[in-house]
N, C-alpha and C positions, 0 to 999 in steps of 0.2 A: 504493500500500500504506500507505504514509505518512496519506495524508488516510483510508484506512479507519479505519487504527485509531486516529486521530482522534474521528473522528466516536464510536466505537463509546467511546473512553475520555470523549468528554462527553457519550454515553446515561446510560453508567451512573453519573458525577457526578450528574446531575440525577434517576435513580432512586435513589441514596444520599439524596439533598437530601427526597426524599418519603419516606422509609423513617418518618422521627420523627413526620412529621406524619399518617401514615398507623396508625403505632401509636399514636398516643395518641388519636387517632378510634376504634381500637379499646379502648383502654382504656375510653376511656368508655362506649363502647356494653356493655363485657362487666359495667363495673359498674351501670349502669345497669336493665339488660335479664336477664341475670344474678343477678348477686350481689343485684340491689333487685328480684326476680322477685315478688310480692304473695305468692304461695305459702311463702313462707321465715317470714314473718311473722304475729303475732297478729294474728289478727281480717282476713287481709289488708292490712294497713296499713304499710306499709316506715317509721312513724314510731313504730310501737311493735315491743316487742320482740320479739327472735328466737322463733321456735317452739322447746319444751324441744327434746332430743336423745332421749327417749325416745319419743316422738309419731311413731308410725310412718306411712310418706306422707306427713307435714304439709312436706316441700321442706327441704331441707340446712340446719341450724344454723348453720353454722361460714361460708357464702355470707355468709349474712343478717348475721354479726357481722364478715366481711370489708366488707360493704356499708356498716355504721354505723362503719365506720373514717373515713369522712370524704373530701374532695374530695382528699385524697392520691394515696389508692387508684388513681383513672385514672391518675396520674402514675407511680405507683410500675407497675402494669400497663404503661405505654406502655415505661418501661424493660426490663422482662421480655421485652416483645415485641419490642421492637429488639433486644437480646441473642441471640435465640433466630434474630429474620431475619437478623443480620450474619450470626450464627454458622452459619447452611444458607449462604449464598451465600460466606464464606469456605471454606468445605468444599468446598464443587464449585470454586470457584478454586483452590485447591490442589492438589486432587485429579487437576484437568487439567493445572497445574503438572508434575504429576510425570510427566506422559506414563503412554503403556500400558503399557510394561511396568517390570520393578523397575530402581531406581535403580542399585545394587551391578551388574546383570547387564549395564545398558548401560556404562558405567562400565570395566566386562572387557572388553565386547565393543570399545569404541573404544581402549583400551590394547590388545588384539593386533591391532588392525587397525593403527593409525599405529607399533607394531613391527615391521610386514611391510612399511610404505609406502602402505597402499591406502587412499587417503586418500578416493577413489569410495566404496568399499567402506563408511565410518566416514559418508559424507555420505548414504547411503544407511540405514546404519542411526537417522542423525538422522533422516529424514522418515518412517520405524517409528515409532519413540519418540516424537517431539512434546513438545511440553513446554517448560518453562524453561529446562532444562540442556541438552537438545536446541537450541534456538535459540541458545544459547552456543556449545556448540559447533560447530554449522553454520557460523555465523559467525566463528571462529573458525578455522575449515576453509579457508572461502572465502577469506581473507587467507595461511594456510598457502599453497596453492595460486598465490596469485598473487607469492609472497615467493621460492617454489622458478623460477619464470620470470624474474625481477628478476636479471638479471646490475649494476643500477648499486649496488645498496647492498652493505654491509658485511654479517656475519654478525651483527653485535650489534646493528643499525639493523632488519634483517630481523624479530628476537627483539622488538625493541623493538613495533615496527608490528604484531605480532600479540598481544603481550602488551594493546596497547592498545584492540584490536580488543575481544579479548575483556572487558577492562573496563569498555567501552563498551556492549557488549551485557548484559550483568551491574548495569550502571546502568542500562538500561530494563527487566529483567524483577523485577527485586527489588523496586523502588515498589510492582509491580502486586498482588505476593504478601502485604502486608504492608498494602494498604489496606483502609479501616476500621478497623485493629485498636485503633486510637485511642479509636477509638468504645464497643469494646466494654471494652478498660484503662477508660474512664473510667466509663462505665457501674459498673464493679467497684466504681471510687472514691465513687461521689455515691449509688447506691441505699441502702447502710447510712444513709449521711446523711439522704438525704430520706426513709427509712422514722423514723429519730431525729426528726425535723423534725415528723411527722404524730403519732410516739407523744407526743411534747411538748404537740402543741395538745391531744389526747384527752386526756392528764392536765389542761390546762387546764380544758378542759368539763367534766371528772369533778368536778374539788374546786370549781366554781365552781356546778355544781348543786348540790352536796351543804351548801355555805355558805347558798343560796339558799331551801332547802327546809326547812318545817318539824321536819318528822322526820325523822330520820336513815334512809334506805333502803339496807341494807347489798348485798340485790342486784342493786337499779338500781344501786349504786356500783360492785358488783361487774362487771357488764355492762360499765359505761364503761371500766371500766380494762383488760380482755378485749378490747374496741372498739380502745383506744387504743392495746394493745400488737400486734395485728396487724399493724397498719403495720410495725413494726422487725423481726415474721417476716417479713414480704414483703419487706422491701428487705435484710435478710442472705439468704437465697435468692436474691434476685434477684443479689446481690452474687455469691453461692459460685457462683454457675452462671456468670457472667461471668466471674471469675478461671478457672476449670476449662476453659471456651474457648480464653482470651487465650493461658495456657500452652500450651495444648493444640496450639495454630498457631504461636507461636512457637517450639515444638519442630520441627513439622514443615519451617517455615521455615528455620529453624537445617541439620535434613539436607536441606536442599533445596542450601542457599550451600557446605555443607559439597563437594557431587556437584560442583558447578560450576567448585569450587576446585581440585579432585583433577582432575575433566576438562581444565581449563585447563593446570596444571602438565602432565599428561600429553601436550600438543599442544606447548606450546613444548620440553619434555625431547624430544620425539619431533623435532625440527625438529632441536635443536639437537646431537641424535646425527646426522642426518642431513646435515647442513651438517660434521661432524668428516669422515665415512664419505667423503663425497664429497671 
């Protein structure tokens, strides 16, 4: 069992390890193919400017001025797109996390069972449930169980060894619920930046044409700075959708450790009325 989930926890390290390089293949194919599609553009030509916004069928405006944002843009896209994958495969982790049915109701159901003793009865409904908390407490159970046949320990050595059980089990499922989040926290932190990063160079190339140029062109200047500021919409979007995630599973996180905690107190309280009773 051991070496499965082994194996299975360095699949998916090494499908993490492709997720970036994978989205930023996509980045660039979608500005490239995309956002530089010849149809968005005068005359066909992705080096002149955007077609207006009233030019009806002439291909998206707003593409074509995402596309003159510059070699950012796939960067800033590869971040949006790891966001969006962490964020589906954190979901369906989680979501299995919490087992099939609700947390509050297993929770009840393993408090009047280890009330009545029927400690089958609460192991049974662990392999229902499934999940995080469910493997906590299975395991948790199983030590229960072997603590009540132990005539060589004490009642507080007993409490001890299941307490620790269940600690133990709680330090291998929490890692698993809470990976990548890294990923997607930092995401939150650097897209603002690296959207700031691309609006910087585009103000560069604005004032540095406009120096360049005999006459002053107010809506080529105008364009460049449009161009330039896109980058800093893309990477706070890209930023807000990231923060909106990270909370979003750290919440769920949070009543996950919350279930596990209550279950756990519930087995040793249960044990330790039982060890008084006898």
């Amino acid at each position: 069992m051991s070496n499965a989930s082994s194996k299975g926890g360095g699949l998916k390290s090494i499908l993490s390890m492709l997720v970036i390089p994978i989205a930023l293949l996509l980045g660039w194919a979608f500005w490239k193919f995309v956002l530089g599609n010849p149809a968005n553009f005068e005359g066909g030509d992705v080096t002149k400017n955007p077609l207006p916004e009233n030019v009806v069928g002439a291909g998206n405006h707003y593409l074509a001025v995402m596309y003159h944002g510059g070699f950012v843009v796939p960067f800033l896209l590869c971040t949006l797109f790891t966001a969006i994958i962490f964020a589906i495969e954190r979901s369906i982790t989680i979501r299995k996390s919490k087992g099939t049915g609700n947390i509050e109701s297993f929770i009840q159901k393993i408090r009047a069972l280890m009330m009545k003793g029927d400690v089958e009865g609460a192991r049974k409904e662990c392999d229902k449930q499934k999940g995080s908390i469910a493997n906590v407490v299975n395991a948790g159970l199983v030590v229960y169980s072997q603590m009540e046949q132990d005539k060589t320990l004490d009642k507080e050595r007993k409490i001890l060894a299941i307490q620790k059980e269940l600690e133990e089990a709680t330090t291998l499922e929490l890692p698993m619920l809470s990976k990548n989040l890294v990923i997607i926290s930092t995401i939150a932190s650097i897209a603002t930046l690296l959207g700031l990063f691309g609006t910087v160079l585009g103000m560069i190339r604005a004032f540095s044409a406009l120096a360049n140029a005999g006459a002053p062109d107010a809506v080529a200047f105008y364009t460049c700075i449009s161009e330039a500021l896109i980058n800093t919409a893309l990477g706070v979007i890209t930023s807000a959708i990231a923060i909106i995630f990270y909370n979003m599973f750290t919440s769920r996180i949070d009543s996950i450790t919350y279930g596990i905690d209550e279950a756990g107190y519930t087995i040793v309280q249960s044990f330790n009325a039982r060890v008084k009773h006898d």
